[in-house]
SEPADREN-561268 format. One record per residue: y, z, x of N, C-alpha, C in turn; residue number from 1. Coordinates in nm, 2 decimals, padded with zeros to 4 digits. Atoms other than C-alpha are relative to their C-alpha. Layout:
# SEPADREN-561268
{site {Y,Z,X},{Y,Z,X},{Y,Z,X},NUM}
...
***
This chain:
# SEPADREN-561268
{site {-00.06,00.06,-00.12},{-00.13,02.06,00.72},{00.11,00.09,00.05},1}
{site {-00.10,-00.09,-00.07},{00.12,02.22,01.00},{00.13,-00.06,-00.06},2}
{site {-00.15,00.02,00.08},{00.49,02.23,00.92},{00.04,-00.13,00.12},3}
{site {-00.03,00.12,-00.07},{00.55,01.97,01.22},{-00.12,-00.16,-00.04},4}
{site {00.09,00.11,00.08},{00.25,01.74,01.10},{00.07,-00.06,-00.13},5}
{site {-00.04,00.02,00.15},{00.39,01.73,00.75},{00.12,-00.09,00.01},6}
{site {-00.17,00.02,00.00},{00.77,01.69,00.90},{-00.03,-00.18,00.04},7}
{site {-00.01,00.09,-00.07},{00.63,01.40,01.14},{-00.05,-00.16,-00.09},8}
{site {00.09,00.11,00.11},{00.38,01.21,00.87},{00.07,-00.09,-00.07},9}
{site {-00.14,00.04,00.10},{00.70,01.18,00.63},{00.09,-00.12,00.08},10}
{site {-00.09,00.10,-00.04},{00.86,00.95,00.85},{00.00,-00.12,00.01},11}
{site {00.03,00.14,-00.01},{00.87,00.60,00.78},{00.06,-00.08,00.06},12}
{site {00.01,00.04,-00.12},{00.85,00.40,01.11},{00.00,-00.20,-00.06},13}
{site {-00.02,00.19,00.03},{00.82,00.03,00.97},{00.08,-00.10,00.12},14}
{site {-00.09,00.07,00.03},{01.16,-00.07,01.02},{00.00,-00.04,00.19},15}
{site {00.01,00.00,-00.12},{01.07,00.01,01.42},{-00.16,-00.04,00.08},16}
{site {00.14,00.05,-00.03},{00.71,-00.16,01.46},{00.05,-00.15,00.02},17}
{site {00.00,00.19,-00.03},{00.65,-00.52,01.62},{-00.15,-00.04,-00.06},18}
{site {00.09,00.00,00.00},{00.33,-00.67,01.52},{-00.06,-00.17,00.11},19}
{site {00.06,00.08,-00.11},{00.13,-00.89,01.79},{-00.12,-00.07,-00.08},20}
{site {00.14,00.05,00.00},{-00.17,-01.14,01.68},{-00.05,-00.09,00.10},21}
{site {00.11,00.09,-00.11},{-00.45,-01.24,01.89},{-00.12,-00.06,-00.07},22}
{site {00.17,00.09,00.11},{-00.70,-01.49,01.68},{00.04,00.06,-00.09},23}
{site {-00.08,-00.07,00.15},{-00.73,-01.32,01.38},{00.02,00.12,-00.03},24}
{site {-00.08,-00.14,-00.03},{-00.62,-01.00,01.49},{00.14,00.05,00.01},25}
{site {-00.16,-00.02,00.02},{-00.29,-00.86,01.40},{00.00,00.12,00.04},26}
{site {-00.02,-00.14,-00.08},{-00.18,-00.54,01.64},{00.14,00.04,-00.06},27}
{site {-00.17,-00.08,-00.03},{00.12,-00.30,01.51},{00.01,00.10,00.08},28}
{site {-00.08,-00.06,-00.10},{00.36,-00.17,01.77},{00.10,00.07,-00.04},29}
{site {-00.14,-00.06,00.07},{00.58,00.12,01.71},{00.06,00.01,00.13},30}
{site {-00.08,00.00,-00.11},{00.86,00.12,01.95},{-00.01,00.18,00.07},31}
{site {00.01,-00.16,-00.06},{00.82,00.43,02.21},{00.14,00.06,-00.05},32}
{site {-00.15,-00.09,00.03},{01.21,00.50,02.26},{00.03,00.06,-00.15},33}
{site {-00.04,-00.09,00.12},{01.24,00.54,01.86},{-00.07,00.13,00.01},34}
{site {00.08,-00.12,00.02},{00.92,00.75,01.84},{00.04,00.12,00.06},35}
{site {-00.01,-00.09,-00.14},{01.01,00.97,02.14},{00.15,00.09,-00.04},36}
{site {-00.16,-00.07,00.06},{01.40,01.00,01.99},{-00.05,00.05,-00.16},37}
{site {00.04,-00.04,00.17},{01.23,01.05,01.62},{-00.04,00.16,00.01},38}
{site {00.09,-00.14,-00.04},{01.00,01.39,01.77},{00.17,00.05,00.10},39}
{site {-00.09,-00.11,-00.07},{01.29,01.54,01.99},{00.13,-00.01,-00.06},40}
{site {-00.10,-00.02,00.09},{01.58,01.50,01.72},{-00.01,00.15,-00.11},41}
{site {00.08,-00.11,00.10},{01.33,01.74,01.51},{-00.05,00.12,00.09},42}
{site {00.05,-00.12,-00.07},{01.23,01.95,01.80},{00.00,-00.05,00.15},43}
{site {-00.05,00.05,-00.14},{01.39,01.93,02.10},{-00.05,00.05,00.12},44}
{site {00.07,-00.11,-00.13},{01.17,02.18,02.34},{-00.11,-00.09,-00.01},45}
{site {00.11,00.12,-00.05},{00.90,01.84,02.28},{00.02,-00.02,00.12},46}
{site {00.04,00.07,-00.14},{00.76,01.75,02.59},{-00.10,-00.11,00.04},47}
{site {00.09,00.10,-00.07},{00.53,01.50,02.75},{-00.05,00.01,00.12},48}
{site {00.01,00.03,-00.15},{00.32,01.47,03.06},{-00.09,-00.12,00.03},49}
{site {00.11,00.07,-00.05},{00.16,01.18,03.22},{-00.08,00.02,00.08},50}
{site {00.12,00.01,-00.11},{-00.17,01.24,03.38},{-00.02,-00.07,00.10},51}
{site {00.00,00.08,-00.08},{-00.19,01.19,03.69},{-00.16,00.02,00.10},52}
{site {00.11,-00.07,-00.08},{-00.51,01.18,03.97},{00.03,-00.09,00.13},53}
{site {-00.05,00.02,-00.13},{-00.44,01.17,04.34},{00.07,-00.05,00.02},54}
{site {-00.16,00.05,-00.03},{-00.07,01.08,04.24},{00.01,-00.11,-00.05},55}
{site {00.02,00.15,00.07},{-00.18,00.75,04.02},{-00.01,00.03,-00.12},56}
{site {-00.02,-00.07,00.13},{-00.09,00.79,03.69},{-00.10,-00.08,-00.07},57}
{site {00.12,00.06,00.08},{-00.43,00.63,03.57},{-00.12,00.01,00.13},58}
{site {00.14,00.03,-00.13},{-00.79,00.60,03.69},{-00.08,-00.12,-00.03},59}
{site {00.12,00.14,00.00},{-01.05,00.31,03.74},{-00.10,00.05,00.05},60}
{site {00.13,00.05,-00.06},{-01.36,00.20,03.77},{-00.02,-00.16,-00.02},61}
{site {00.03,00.18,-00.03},{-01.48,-00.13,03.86},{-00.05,-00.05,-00.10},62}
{site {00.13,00.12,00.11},{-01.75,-00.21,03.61},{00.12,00.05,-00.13},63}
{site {-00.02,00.02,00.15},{-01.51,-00.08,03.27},{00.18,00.00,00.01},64}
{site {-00.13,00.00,-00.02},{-01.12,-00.07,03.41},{00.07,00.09,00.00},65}
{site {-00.15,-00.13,-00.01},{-00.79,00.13,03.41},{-00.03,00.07,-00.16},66}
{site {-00.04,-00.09,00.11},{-00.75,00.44,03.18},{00.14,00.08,00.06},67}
{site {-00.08,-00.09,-00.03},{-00.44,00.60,03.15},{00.03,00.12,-00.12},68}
{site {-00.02,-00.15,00.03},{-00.37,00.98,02.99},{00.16,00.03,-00.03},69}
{site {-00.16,-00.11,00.05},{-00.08,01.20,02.81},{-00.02,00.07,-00.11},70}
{site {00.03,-00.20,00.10},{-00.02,01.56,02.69},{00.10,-00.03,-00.07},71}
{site {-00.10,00.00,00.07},{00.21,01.57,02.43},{00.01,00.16,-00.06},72}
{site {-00.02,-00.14,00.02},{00.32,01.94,02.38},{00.13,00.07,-00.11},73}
{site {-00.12,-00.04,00.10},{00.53,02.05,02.03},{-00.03,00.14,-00.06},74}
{site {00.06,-00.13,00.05},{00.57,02.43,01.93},{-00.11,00.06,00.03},75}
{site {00.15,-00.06,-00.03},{00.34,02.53,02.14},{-00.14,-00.06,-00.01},76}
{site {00.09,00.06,00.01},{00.07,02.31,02.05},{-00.03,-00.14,00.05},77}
{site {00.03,00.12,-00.05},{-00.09,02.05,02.25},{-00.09,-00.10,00.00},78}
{site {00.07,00.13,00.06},{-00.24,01.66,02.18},{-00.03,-00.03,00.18},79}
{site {00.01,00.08,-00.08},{-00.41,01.48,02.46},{-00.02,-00.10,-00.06},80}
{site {00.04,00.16,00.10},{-00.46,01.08,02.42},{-00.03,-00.06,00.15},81}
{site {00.03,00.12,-00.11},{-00.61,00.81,02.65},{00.03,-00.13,-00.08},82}
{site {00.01,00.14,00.04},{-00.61,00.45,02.63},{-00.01,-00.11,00.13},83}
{site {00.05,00.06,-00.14},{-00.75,00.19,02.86},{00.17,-00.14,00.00},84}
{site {-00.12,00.08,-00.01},{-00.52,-00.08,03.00},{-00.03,-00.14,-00.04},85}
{site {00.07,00.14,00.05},{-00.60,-00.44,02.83},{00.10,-00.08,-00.03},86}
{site {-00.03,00.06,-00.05},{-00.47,-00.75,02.81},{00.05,-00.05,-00.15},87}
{site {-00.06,00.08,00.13},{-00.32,-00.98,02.51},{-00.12,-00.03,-00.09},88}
{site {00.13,-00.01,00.08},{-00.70,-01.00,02.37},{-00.08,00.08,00.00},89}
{site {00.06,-00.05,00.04},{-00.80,-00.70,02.38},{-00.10,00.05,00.12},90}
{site {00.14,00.04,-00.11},{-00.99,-00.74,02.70},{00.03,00.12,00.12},91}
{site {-00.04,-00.06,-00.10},{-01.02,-00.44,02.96},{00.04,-00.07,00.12},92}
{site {-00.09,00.06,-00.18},{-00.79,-00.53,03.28},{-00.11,00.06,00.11},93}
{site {00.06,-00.05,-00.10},{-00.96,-00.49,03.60},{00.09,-00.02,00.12},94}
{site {-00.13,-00.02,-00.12},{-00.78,-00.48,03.98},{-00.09,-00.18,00.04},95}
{site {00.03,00.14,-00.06},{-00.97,-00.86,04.01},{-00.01,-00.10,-00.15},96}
{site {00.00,00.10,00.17},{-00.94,-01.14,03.72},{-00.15,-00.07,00.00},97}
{site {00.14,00.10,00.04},{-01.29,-01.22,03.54},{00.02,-00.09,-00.11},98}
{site {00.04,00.09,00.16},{-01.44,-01.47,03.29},{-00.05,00.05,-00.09},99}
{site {00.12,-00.06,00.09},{-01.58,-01.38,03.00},{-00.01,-00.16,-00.12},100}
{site {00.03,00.09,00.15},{-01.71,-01.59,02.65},{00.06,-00.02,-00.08},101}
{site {-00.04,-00.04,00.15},{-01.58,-01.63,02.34},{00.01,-00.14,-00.09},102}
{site {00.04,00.12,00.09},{-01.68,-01.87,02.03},{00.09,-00.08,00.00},103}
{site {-00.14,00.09,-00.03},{-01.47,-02.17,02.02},{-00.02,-00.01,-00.18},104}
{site {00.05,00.03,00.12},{-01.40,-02.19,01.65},{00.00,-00.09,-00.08},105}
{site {00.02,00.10,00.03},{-01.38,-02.52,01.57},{-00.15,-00.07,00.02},106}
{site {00.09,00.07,00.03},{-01.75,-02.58,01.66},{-00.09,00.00,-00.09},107}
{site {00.08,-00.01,00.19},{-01.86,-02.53,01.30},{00.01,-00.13,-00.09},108}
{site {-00.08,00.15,00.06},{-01.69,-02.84,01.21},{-00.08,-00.11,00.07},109}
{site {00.04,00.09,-00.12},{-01.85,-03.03,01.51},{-00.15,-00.05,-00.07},110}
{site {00.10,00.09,00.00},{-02.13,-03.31,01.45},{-00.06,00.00,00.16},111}
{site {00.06,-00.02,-00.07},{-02.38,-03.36,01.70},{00.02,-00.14,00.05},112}
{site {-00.05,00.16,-00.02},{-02.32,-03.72,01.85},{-00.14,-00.08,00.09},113}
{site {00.12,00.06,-00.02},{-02.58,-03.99,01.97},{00.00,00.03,00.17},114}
{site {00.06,-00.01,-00.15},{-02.56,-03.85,02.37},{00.00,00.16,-00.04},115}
{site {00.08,-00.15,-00.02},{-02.62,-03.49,02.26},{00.11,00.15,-00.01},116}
{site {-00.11,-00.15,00.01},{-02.28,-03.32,02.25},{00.11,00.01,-00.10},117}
{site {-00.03,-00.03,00.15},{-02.07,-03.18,01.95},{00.13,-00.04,00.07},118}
{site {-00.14,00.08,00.01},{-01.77,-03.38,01.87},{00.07,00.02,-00.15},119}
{site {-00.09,-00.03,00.16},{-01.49,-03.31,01.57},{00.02,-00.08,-00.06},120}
{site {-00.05,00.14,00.08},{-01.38,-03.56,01.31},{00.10,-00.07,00.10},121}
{site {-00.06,00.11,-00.08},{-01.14,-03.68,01.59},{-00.04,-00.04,00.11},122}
{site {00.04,00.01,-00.09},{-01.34,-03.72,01.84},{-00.01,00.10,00.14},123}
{site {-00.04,-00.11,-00.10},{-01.24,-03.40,02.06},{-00.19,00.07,00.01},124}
{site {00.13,-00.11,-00.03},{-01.58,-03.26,02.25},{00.01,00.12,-00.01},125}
{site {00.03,-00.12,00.02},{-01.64,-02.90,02.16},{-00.14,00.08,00.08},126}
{site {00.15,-00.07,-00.02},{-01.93,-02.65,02.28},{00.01,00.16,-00.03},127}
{site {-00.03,-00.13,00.13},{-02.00,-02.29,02.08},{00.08,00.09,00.08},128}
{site {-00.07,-00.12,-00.08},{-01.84,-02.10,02.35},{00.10,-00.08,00.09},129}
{site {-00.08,00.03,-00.13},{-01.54,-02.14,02.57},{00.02,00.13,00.08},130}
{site {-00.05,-00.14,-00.10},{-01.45,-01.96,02.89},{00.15,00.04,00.03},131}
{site {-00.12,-00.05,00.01},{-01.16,-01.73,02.89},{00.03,00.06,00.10},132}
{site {-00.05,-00.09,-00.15},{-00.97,-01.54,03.19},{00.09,00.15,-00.04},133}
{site {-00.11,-00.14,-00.03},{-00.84,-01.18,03.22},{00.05,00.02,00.09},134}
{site {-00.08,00.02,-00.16},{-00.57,-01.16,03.47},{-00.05,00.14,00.07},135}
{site {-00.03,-00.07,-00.09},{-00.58,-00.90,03.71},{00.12,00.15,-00.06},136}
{site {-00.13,-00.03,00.08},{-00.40,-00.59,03.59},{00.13,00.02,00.09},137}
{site {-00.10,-00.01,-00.10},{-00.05,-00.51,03.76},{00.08,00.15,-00.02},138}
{site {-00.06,-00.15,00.03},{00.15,-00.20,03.80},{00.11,-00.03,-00.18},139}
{site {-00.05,00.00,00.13},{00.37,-00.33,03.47},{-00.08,00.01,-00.13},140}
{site {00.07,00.00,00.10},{00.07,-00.35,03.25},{-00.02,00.12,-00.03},141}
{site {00.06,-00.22,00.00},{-00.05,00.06,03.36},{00.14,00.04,-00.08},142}
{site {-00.14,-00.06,00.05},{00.38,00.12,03.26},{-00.03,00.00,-00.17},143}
{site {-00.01,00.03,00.16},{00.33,-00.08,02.94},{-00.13,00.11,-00.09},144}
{site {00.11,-00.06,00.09},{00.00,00.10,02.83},{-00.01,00.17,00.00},145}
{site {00.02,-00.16,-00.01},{00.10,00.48,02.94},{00.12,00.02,-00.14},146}
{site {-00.12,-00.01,00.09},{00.42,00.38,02.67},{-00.11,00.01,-00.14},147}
{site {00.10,00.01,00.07},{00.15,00.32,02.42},{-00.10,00.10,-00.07},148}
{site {00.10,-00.12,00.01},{-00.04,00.59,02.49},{00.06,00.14,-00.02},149}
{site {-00.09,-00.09,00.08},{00.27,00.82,02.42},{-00.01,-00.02,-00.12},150}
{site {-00.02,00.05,00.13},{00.30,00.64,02.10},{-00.14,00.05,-00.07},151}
{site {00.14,00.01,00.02},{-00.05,00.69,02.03},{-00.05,00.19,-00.01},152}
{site {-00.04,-00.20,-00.01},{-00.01,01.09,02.11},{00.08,00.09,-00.07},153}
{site {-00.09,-00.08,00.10},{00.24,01.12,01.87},{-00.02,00.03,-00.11},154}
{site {00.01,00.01,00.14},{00.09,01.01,01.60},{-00.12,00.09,-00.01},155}
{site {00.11,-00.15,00.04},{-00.16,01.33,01.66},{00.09,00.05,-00.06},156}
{site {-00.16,-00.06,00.04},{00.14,01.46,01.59},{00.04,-00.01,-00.15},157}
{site {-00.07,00.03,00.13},{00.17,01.28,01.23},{00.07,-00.15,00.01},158}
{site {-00.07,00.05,00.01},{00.43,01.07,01.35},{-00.03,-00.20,00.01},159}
{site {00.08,00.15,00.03},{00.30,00.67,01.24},{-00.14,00.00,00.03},160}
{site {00.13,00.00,-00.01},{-00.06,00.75,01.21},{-00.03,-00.07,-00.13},161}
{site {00.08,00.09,00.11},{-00.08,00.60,00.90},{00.03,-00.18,00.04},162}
{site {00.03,00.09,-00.07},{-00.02,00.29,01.10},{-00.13,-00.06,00.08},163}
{site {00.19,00.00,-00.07},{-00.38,00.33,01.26},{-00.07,00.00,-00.10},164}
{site {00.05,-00.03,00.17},{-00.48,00.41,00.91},{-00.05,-00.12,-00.04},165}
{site {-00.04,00.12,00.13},{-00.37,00.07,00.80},{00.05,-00.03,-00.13},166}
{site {-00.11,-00.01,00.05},{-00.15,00.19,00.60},{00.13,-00.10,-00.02},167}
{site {-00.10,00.06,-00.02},{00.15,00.03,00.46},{00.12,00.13,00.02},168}
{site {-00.07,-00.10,00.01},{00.36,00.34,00.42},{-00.03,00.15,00.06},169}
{site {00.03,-00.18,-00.01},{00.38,00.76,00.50},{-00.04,00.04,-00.12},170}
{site {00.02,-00.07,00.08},{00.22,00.97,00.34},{00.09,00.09,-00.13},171}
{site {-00.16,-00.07,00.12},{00.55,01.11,00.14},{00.07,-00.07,-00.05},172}
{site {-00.09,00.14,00.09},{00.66,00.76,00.05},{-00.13,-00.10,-00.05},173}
{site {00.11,00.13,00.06},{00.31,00.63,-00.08},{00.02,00.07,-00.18},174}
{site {00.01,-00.06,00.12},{00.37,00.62,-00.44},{-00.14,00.02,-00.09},175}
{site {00.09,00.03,00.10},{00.13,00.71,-00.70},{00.00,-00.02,-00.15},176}
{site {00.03,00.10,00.12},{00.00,00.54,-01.04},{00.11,00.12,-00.11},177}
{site {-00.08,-00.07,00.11},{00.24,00.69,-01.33},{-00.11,00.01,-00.10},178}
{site {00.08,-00.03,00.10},{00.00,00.87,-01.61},{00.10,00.04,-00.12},179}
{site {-00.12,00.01,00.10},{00.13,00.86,-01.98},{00.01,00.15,-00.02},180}
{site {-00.06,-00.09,00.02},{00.23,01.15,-02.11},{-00.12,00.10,-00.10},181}
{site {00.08,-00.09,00.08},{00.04,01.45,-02.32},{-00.02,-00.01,-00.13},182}
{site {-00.03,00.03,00.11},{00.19,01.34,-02.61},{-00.06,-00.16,-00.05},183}
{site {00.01,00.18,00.02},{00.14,00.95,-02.58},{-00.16,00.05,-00.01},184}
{site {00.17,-00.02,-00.01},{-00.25,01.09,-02.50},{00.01,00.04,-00.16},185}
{site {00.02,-00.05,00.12},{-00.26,01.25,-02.83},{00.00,-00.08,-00.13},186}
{site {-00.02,00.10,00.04},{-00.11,00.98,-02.99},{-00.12,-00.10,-00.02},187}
{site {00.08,00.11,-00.01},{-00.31,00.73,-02.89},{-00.18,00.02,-00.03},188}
{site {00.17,-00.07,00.05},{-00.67,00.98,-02.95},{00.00,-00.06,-00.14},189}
{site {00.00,-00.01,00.19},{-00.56,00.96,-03.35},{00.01,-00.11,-00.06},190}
{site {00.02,00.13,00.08},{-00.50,00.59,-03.36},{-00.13,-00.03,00.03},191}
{site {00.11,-00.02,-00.08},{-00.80,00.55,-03.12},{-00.12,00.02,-00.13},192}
{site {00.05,-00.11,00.11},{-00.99,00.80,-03.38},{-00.02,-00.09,-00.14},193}
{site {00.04,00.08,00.12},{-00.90,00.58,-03.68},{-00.02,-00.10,-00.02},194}
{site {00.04,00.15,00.01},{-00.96,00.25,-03.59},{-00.14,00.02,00.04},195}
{site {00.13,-00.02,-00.05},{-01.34,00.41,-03.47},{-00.02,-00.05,00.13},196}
{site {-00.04,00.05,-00.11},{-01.27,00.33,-03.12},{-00.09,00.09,00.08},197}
{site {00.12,-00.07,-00.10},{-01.58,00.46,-02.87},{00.14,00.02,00.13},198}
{site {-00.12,-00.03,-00.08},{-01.26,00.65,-02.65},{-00.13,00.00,00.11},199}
{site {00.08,-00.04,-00.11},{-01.55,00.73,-02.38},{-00.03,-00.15,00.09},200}
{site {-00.01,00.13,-00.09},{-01.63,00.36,-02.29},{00.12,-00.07,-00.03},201}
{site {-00.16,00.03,00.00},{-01.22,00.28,-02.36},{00.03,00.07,00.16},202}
{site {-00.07,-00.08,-00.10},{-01.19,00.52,-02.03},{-00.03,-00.07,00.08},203}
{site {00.06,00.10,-00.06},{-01.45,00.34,-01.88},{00.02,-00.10,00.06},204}
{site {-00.07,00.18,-00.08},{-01.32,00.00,-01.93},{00.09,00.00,00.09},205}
{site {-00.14,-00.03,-00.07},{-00.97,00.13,-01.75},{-00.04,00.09,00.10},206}
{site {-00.02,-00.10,-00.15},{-01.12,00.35,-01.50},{00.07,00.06,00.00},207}
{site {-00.09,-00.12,-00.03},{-00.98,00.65,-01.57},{-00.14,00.12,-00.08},208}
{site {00.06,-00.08,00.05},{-01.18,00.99,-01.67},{00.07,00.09,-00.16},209}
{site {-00.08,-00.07,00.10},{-00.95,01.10,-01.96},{00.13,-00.11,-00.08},210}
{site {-00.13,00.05,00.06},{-00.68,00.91,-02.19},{00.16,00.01,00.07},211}
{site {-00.11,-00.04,-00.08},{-00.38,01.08,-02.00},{-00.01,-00.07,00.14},212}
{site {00.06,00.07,-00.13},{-00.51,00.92,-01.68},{00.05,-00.14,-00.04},213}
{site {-00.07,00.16,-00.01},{-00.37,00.57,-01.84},{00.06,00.03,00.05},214}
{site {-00.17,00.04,-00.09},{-00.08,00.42,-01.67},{00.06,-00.05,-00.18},215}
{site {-00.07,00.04,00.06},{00.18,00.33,-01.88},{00.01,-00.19,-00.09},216}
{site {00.05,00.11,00.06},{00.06,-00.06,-01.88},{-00.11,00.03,-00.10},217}
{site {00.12,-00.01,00.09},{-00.27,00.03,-02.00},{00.05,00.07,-00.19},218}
{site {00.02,-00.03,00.10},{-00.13,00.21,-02.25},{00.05,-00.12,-00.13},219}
{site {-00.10,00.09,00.04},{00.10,-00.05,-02.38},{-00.09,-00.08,-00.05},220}
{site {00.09,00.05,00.07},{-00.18,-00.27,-02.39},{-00.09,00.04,-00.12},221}
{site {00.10,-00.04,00.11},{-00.44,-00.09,-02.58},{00.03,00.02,-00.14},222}
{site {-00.05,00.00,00.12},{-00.16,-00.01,-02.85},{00.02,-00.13,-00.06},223}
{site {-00.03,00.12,-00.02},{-00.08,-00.35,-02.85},{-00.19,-00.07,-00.14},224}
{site {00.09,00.05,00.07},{-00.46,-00.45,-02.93},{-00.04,00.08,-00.17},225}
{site {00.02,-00.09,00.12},{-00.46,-00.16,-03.20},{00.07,-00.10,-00.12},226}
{site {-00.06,00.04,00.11},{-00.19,-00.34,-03.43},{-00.06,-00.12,-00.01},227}
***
């Protein structure tokens, strides 16, 4: 990895993420202003540009909606990123508000009733689909989603990509498993050894390829069952 990838990855962004749910979708948000002050504290000749065409910092089409664009330029080296403009579900914006589908999910629960239509233990009518509305999009939505789309350009960059990952952490703060020691391994071969202990399916059982590869619980245990 580059020396700014490495610098940007290392940074853990948590404390400045919002997370949004829509159904059973949970979206995290890293705040632009940190990200933007996080990248030009570390390298202040960062730049940005928003793409613009015929002076509209996004483009459309009718049948799939707004996209908007940004260069992100550090040390010389430059990330583009899109991202379309959508709504609180996910749903591309258009310049006119449609309907669309979507399962209702309570009619799983629903009985079928003696005139023909699905009703819940309280009586509430159901049917498998309800119709939903996408508004219209507005010049604040294009604002909100070109901020996004910085955020989203940065993390070419490193900076909260393990956020997209689904990650809980950076890469420089994810800890890993503690393995015992060379000695404890050796140890543990010769009691192993004299109690006739098949060590090869003992690695097995623990998922590890080698004795040293325990963790410190495992080992604890297995001594444990020795005495």
């Amino acid at each position: 990895m580059g020396e700014v990838f490495e610098t940007l990855n290392s940074i853990n962004v948590n404390d400045r993420t919002e997370k949004k749910s829509t159904g059973s979708t949970e979206s995290t948000y890293l705040s632009w202003p940190f990200a933007w002050a996080e990248v030009k504290k570390r390298y202040p000749a960062a730049v940005y540009e928003i793409v613009k065409f015929d002076g509209l910092p996004y483009v459309y089409d009718p049948k799939t909606g707004y996209m908007v664009y940004t260069i992100v330029t550090i040390n010389g080296i430059s990330h583009e990123m899109w991202l379309p403009v959508m709504d609180g579900a996910n749903k591309a914006m258009k310049a006119e508000p449609y309907k669309y589908l979507v399962k209702d999910s309570a009619f799983k629960w629903c009985k079928k009733d003696t005139d023909g239509k699905y009703r819940d233990k309280y009586g509430n009518e159901h049917t498998e689909y309800i119709e939903k509305t996408c508004e219209a999009a507005t010049m604040f939505d294009i604002n909100k989603t070109i901020m996004r789309c910085l955020v989203k350009n940065l993390a070419m960059f490193g900076l909260g990509l393990y956020i997209y990952a689904g990650e809980d952490l950076p890469e420089a703060e994810t800890v890993k498993p503690k393995t015992i020691t060379s000695e404890e391994a050796d140890y543990l071969y010769d009691k192993l050894a004299d109690a006739d202990v098949n060590i090869e399916a003992l690695c097995k059982q623990y998922r590890v390829k080698r004795l040293q590869d325990l963790t410190p619980e495992a080992y604890i245990n297995i001594m444990g069952k020795l005495k």
